[in-house]
KEKOLLUM-475229 format. One line per field, with one value per residue (C-alpha): x, y negated, z negated; residue number from 1. Coordinates in Angstrom, 1 decimal, decimal comma. Each point is the difference from the previous one (the first is absolute). Example, Ala and Ser with C-alpha at 12.3 -4.5 7.8 and 13.67 -1.06 7.14 Angstrom:
% KEKOLLUM-475229
x <- [12,3|1,4] .
y <- [4,5|-3,4] .
z <- [-7,8|0,7] .
num <- [1|2] .
***
This chain:
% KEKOLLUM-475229
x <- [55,9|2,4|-2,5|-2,0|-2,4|-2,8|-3,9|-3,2|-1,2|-2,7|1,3|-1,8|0,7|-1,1|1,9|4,0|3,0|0,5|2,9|-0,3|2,6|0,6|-2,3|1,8|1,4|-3,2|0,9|-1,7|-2,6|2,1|3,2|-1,9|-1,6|3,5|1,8|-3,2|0,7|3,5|0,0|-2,9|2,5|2,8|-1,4|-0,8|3,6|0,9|-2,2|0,9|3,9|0,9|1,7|3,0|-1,7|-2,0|1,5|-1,4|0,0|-2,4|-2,0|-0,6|-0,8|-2,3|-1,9|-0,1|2,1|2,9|3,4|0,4|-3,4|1,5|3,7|-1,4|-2,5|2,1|3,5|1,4|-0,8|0,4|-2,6|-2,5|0,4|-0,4|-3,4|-1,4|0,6|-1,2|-3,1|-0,7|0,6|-2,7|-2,7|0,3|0,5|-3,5|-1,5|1,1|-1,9|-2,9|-0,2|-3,0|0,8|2,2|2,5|-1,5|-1,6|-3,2|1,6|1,5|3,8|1,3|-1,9|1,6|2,9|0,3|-1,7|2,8|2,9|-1,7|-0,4|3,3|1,9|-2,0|1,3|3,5|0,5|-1,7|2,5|2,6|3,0|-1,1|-0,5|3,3|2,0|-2,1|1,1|3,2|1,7|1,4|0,8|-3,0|-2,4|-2,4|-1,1|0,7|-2,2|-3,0|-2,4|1,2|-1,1|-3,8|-0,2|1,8|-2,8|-2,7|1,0|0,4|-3,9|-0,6|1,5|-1,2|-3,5|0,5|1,2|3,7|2,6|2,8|-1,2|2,5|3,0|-2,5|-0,9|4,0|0,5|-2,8|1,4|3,3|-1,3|-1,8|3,0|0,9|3,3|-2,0|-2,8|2,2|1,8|-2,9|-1,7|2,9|3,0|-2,7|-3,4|-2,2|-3,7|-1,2|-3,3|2,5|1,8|-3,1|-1,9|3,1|1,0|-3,7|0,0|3,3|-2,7|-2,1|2,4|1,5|-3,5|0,0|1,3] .
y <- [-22,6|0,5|1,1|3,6|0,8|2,1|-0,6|1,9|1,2|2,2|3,3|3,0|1,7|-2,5|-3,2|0,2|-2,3|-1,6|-2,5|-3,0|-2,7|-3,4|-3,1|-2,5|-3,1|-2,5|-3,4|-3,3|-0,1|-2,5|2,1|3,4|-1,1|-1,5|3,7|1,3|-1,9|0,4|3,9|0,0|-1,8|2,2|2,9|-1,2|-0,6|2,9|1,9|-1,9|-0,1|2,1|-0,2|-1,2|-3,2|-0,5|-3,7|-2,2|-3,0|1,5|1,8|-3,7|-1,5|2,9|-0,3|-4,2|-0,4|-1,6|2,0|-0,6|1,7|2,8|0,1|-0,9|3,1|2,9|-1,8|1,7|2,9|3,0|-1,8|-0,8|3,8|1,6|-2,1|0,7|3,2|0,2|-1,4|2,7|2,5|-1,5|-0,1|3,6|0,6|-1,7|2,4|2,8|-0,9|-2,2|0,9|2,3|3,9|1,9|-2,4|-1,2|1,4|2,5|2,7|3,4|-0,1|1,7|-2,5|-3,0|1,6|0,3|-3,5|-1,5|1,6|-1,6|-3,2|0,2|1,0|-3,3|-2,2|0,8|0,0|-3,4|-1,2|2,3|-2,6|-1,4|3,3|1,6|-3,6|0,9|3,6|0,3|-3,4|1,6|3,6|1,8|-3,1|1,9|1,9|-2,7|-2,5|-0,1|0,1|3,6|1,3|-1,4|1,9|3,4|-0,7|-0,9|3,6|1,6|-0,3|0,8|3,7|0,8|-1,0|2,6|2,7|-0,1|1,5|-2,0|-3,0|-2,7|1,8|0,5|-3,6|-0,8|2,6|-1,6|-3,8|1,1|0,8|-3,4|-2,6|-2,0|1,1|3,2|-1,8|-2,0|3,2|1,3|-3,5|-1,7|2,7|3,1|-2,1|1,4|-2,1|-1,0|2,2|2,9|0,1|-0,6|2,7|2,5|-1,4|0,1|3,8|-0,1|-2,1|2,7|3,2|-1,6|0,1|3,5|2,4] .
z <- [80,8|-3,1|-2,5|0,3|-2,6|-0,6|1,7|-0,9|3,8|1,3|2,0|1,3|-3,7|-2,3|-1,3|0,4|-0,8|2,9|0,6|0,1|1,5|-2,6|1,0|1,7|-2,2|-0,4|2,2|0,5|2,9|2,2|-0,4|0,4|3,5|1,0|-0,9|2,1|2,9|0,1|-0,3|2,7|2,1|-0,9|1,2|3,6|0,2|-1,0|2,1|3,1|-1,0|-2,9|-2,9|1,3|2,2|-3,3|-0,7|-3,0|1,9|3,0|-2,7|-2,1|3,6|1,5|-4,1|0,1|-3,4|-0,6|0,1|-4,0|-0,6|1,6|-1,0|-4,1|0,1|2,3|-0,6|3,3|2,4|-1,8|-2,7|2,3|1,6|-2,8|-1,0|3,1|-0,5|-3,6|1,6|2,5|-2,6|-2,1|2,5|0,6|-3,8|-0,3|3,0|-2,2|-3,1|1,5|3,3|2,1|-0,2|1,0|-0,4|-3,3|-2,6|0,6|2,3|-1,1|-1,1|3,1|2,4|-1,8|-0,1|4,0|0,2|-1,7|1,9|3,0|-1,9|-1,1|3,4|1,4|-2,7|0,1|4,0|0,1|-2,6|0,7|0,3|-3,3|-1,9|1,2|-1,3|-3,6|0,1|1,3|-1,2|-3,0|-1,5|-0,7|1,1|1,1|-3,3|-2,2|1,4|-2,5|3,1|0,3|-3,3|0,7|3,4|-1,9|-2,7|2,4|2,3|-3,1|-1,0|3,5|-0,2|-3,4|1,2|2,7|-2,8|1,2|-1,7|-1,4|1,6|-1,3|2,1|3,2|-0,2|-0,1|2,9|1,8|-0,3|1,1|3,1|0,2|-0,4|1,9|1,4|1,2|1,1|2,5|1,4|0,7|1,9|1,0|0,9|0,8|1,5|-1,6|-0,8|-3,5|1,2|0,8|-3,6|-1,5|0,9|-0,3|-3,7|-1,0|1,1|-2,6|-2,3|0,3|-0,4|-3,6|-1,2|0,3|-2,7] .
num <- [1|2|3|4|5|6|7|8|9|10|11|12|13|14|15|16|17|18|19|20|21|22|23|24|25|26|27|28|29|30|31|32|33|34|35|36|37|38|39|40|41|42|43|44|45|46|47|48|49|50|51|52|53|54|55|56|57|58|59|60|61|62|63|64|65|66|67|68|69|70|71|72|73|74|75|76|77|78|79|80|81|82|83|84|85|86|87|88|89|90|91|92|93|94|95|96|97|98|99|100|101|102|103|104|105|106|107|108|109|110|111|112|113|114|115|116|117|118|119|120|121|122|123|124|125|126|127|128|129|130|131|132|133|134|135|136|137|138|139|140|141|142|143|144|145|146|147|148|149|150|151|152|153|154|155|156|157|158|159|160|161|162|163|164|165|166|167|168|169|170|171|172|173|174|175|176|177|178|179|180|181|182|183|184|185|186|187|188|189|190|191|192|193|194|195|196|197|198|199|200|201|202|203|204|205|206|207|208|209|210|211] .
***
């Protein structure tokens, strides 16, 4: 997910530049349904474990490769976490762009808007040990990951589609409430539900649509 560009996409105003995250590196068949398998099997241990029971061994045994397939494609730990959750990140990427209404494309600005904060709230928590590593790691991680730009870009569209003011600093404002680091506060320290913070930060969605 290192490379954003521009994509031609249908909205409730007419045609918009939408981002648009880079295509994955072309691989051999063989080699792309053994990095399928693997990742599949990655992310049953980290749902039933975490990120810290995530071992490469277990993950080449629970996928049926061999240890090297693993260790030669991910290298270690922190590679293989961060593909799987690169791979997340593009499956909700393509429900954005491709995906039914309101999520996708077809629904007033302000409706995809609070779609994706719901989206969004769901994709972190469910990854939430993986996201905070990719965010918090290293000074500033969290707004210079290139995956930030295309959901600033993508939120963006989303306000000005709804007439927002200024809507490159609410979309920053609005993200800054979703990371990660808040996002656990909030499920892990306060209890609150994913269905809880969704509805109350798409009621926030909704307000920076609003001049």
């Amino acid at each position: 997910m290192d490379d954003i560009s521009g994509l031609k996409s249908g909205s409730a105003t007419g045609r918009r530049d939408l981002p648009v995250l880079g295509a994955p590196v072309p691989e051999r068949a063989d080699a792309a349904r053994n990095r399928r398998r693997v990742l599949d099997a990655a992310a049953r241990l980290h749902a039933e474990r975490g990120i810290a029971g995530l071992n490469m061994d277990d993950v080449a045994a629970a996928a049926g490769v061999g240890k090297g397939t693993v260790y030669r494609r991910f290298v270690d730990k922190a590679g293989l976490a961060g593909a799987l959750l690169d791979d997340r990140g593009r499956q909700l990427h393509e429900r954005l762009l491709h995906g039914p209404p309101p999520l996708g494309p077809g629904a007033p600005g302000e409706e995809r808007l609070v779609a994706f904060v719901a989206a969004y709230v769901e994709h972190t928590v469910r990854s939430l040990d993986l996201v905070l590593l990719s965010e918090t790691g290293t000074p500033g991680g969290r707004l210079a990951k290139p995956v930030y730009g295309f959901w600033r870009l993508h939120v963006e569209v989303l306000l000005t589609d709804a007439g927002a003011p200024d809507p490159r600093t609410r979309a920053e404002a609005l993200l800054a409430v979703l990371s990660a680091e808040q996002l656990r506060q909030w499920t892990q320290v306060d209890r609150r539900t994913v269905e809880e913070l969704s509805t109350t930060l798409g009621r926030l969605g909704r307000a920076l649509c609003g001049a």
